[in-house]
C-alpha positions as CSV (number, residue, x, y, z in Angstrom):
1,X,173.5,80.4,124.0
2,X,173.9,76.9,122.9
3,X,171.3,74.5,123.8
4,X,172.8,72.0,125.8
5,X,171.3,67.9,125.1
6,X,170.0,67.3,129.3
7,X,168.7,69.9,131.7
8,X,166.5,69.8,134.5
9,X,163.3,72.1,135.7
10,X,162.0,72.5,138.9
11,X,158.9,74.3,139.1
12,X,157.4,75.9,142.6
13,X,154.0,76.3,141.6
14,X,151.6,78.3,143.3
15,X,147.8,79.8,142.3
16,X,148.7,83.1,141.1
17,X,152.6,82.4,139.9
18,X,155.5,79.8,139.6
19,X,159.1,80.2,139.9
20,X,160.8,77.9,137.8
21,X,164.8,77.1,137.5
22,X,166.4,74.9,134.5
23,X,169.8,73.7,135.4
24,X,172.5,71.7,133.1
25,X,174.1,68.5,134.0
26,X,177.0,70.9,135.4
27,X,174.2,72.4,138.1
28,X,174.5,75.7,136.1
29,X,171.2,77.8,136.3
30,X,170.8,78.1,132.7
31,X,167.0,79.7,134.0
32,X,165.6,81.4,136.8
33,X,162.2,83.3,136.9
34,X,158.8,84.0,138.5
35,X,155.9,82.8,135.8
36,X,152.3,84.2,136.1
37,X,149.6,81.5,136.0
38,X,148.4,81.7,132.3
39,X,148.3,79.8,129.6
40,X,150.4,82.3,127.3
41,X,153.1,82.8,130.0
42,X,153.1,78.8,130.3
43,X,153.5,78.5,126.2
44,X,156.4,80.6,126.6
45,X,158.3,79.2,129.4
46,X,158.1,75.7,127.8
47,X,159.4,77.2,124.9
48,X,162.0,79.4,126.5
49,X,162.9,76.0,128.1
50,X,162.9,74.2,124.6
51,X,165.1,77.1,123.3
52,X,167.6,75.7,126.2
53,X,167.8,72.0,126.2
54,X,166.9,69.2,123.9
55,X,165.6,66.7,126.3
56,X,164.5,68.3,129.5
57,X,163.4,66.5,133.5
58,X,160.6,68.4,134.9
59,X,159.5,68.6,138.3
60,X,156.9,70.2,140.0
61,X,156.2,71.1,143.9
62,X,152.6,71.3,144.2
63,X,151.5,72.9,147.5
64,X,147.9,72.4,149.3
């Protein structure tokens, strides 16, 4: 897959796992999955994401 230059993330983040979803600037899910809560699971996502898009938007839902 080509990496595309602008994407956007949205993350639901929760305490145990986080679904996250990069889209393109066409609203094409370019990623969709469910991410536990550690730090080596986080390194790879942000690199799966990197892998993706040049210049990413993230957003995060935080929930009390």
């Amino acid at each position: 897959m080509d990496q595309v230059e602008h994407g956007w993330v949205g993350i639901d983040a929760g305490k145990r796992h986080h679904h996250v979803v990069l889209i393109d600037q066409e609203g094409r899910a370019l990623l969709s999955s469910r991410v536990a809560n550690d730090e080596p699971d986080l390194i790879s996502l942000i690199q799966k994401i990197r892998d993706h898009v040049r210049h990413p938007r993230w957003a995060i839902d935080l929930a009390d």
